[in-house]
C-alpha positions as a printed NumPy array, in Angstrom:
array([[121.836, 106.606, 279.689],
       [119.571, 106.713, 282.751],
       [117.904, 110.508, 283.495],
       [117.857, 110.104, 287.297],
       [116.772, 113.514, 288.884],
       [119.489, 114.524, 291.048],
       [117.054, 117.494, 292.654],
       [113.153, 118.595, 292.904],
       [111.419, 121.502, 293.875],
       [107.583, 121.708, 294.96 ],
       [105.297, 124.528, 293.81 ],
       [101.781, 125.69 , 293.559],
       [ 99.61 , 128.254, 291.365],
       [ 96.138, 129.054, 290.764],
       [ 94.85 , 131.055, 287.525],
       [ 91.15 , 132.049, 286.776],
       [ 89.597, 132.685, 283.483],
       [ 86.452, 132.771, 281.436],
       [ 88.437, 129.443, 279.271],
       [ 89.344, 126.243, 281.019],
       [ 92.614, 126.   , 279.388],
       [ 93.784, 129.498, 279.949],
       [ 92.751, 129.349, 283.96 ],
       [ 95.326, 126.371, 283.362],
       [ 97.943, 128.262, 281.659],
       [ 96.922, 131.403, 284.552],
       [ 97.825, 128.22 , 287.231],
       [100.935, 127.352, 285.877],
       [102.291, 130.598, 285.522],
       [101.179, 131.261, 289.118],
       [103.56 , 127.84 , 289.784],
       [106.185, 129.209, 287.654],
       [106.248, 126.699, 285.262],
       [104.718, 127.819, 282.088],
       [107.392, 128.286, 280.173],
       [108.245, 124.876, 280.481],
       [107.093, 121.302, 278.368],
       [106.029, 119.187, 281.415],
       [105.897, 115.589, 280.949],
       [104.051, 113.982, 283.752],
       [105.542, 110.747, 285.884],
       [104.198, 108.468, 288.519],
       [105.138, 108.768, 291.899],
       [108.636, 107.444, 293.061],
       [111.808, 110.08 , 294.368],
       [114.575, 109.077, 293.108],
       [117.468, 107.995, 295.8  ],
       [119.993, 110.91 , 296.851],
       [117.247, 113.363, 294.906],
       [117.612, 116.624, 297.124],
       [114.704, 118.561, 297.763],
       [115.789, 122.297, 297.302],
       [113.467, 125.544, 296.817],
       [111.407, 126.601, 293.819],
       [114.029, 129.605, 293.978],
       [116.969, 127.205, 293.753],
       [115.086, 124.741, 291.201],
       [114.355, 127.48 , 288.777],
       [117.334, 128.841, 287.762],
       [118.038, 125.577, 286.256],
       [115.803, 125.135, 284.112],
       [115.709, 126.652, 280.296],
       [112.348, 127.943, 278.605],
       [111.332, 125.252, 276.768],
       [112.865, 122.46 , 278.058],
       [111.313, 119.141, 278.666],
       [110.609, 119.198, 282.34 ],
       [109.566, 115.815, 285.1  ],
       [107.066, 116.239, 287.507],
       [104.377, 115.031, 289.347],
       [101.415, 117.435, 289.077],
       [ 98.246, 117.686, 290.066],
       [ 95.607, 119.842, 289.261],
       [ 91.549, 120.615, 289.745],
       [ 89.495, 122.835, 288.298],
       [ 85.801, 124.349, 288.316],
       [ 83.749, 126.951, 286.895],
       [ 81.079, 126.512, 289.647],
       [ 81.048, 129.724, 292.029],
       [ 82.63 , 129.544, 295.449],
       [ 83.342, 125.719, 294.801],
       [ 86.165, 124.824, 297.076],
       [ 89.261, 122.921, 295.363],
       [ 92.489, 121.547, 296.295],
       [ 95.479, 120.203, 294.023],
       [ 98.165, 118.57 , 296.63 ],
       [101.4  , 117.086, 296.231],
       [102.506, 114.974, 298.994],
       [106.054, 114.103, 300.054],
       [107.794, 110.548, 301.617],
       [111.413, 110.881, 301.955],
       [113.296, 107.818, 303.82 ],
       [115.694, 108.107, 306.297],
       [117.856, 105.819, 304.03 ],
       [118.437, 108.171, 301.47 ],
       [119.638, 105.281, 298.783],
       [116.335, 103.839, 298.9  ],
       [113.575, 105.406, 297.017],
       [110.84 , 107.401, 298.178],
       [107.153, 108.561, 297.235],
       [105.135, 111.176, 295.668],
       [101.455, 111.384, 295.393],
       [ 98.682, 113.63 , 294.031],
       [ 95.244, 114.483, 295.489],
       [ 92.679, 116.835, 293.846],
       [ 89.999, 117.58 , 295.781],
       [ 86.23 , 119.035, 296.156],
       [ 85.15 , 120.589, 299.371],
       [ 88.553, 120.05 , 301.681],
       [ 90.497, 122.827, 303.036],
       [ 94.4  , 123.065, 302.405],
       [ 95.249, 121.398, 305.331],
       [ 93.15 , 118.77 , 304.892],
       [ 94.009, 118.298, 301.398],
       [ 97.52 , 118.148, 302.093],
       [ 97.464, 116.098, 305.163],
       [ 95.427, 113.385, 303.023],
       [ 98.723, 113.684, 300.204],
       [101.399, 113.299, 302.576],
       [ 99.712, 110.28 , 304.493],
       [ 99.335, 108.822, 300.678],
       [103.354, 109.211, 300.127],
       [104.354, 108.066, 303.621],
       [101.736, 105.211, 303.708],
       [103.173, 104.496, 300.256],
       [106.385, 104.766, 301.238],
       [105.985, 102.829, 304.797],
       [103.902,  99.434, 303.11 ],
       [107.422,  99.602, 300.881],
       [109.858,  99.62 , 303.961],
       [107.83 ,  96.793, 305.529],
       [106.37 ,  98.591, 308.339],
       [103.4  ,  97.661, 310.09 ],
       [100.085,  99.742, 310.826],
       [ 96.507,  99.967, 310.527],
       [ 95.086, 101.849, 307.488],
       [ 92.585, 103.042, 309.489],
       [ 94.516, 104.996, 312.119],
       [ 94.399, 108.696, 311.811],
       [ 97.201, 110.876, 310.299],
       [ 98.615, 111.933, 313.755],
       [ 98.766, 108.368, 314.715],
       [100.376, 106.843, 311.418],
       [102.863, 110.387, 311.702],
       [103.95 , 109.388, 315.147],
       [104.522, 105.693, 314.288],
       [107.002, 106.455, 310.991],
       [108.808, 108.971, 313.698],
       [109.099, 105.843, 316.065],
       [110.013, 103.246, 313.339],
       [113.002, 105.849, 312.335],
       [112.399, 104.653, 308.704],
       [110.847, 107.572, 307.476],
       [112.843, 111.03 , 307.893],
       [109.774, 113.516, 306.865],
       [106.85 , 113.778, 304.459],
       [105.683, 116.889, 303.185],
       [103.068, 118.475, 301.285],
       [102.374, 121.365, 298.501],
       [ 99.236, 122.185, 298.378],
       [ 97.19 , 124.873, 296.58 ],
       [ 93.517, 125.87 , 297.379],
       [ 91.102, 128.348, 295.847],
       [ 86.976, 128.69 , 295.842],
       [ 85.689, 129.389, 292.715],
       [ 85.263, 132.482, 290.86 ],
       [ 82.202, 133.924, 292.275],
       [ 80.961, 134.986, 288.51 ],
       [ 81.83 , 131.291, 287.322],
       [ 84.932, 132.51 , 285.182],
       [ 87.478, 128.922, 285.728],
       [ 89.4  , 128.797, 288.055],
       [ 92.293, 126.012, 288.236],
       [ 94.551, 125.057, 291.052],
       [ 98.071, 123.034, 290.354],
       [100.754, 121.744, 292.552],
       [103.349, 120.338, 291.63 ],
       [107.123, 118.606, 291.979],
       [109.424, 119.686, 289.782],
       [112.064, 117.297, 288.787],
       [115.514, 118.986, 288.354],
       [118.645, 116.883, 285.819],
       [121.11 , 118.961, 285.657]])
C-alpha cells in the first residue's frame, strides 16, 4: 500500500550548544519535532496534500513515530557567522498534479534572501515541470509575476530560519523543515 501524505506542515528551530549534535537536538526541539524519527525525502508534494499549520500538523503525530519531511539544516560554531536553513514551497494551481519542495542552507544571506532563493528553487522546479517558459536568469520578482500570469502556479512559499552564531563559538544550528502528515 502506497503512504501518500494527505497533509504537511512547515516549521523552523534553532538550538545552540557547546556539542554539534545537541545544538541539533536544541534546533529540532525549537521546530517541534524532536520527539519524532524523521526520515528524510526528496522534494515532490504529493497531489491533494493540504498545507495546514504546525498547530494543526502536530497533534497528529505520536512520539516516536516515523515521520516524512524535507529538512534542511546549517550549522556553525564560528561567532556571529550568519546562517540560513530554508524550505521552499511550489504548489500548482492543478491540485492533482504534483508540486515541489526544496532546501537551501546558507552562509552570509539574510532570511529573506534565503527564503526567496528556496521558493524560486520549488516554483522554478515546479514551472520547467508544467512546461512553462522563462529565462533562468530573470530575477525572483520577474519569474513571481510570470507563474501569476501563466495561472499554473497557485503560490510558493517559504520557511525559513536564520541565526548568527554564538558569539562565544558554542554551535549553533538552524533547521526548517516540512513535515509530512499520513494520517
Amino acid at each position: 500500500m502506497p503512504v501518500i501524505p494527505q497533509k504537511l506542515f512547515l516549521t523552523k528551530g534553532v538550538g545552540r550548544h557547546r556539542e554539534q549534535l545537541s545544538s541539533f537536538e536544541l534546533a529540532l526541539r525549537s521546530a517541534s519535532i524532536a520527539q519524532y524519527n524523521l526520515v528524510h525525502v526528496s522534494s515532490i508534494l504529493p497531489p491533494q496534500c493540504k498545507v495546514i499549520s504546525r498547530a494543526q500538523g502536530i497533534p497528529h503525530l505520536v512520539a516516536g513515530q516515523i515521520v516524512y519531511c524535507v529538512l534542511c539544516r546549517t550549522a556553525t560554531n564560528e561567532p556571529n557567522r550568519l546562517i540560513s536553513a530554508s524550505v521552499g514551497l511550489a504548489i500548482p494551481q492543478d491540485r492533482n498534479q504534483y508540486g515541489y519542495l526544496s532546501e537551501h542552507m546558507a552562509f552570509g544571506e539574510s532570511e529573506k534572501k534565503a527564503g526567496d532563493y528556496a521558493e524560486d528553487l520549488a516554483a522554478t522546479m515546479l514551472a520547467t515541470t508544467l512546461g512553462l517558459d522563462f529565462d533562468v536568469d530573470q530575477s525572483y520578482d520577474e519569474k513571481k509575476e510570470l507563474w501569476k500570469i501563466s495561472g499554473k502556479i497557485v503560490r510558493s512559499t517559504n520557511i525559513t530560519q536564520s541565526a548568527r552564531g554564538d558569539k562565544n563559538g558554542l554551535w549553533t544550528t538552524v533547521v526548517s523543515a516540512a513535515m509530512f502528515v499520513t494520517d
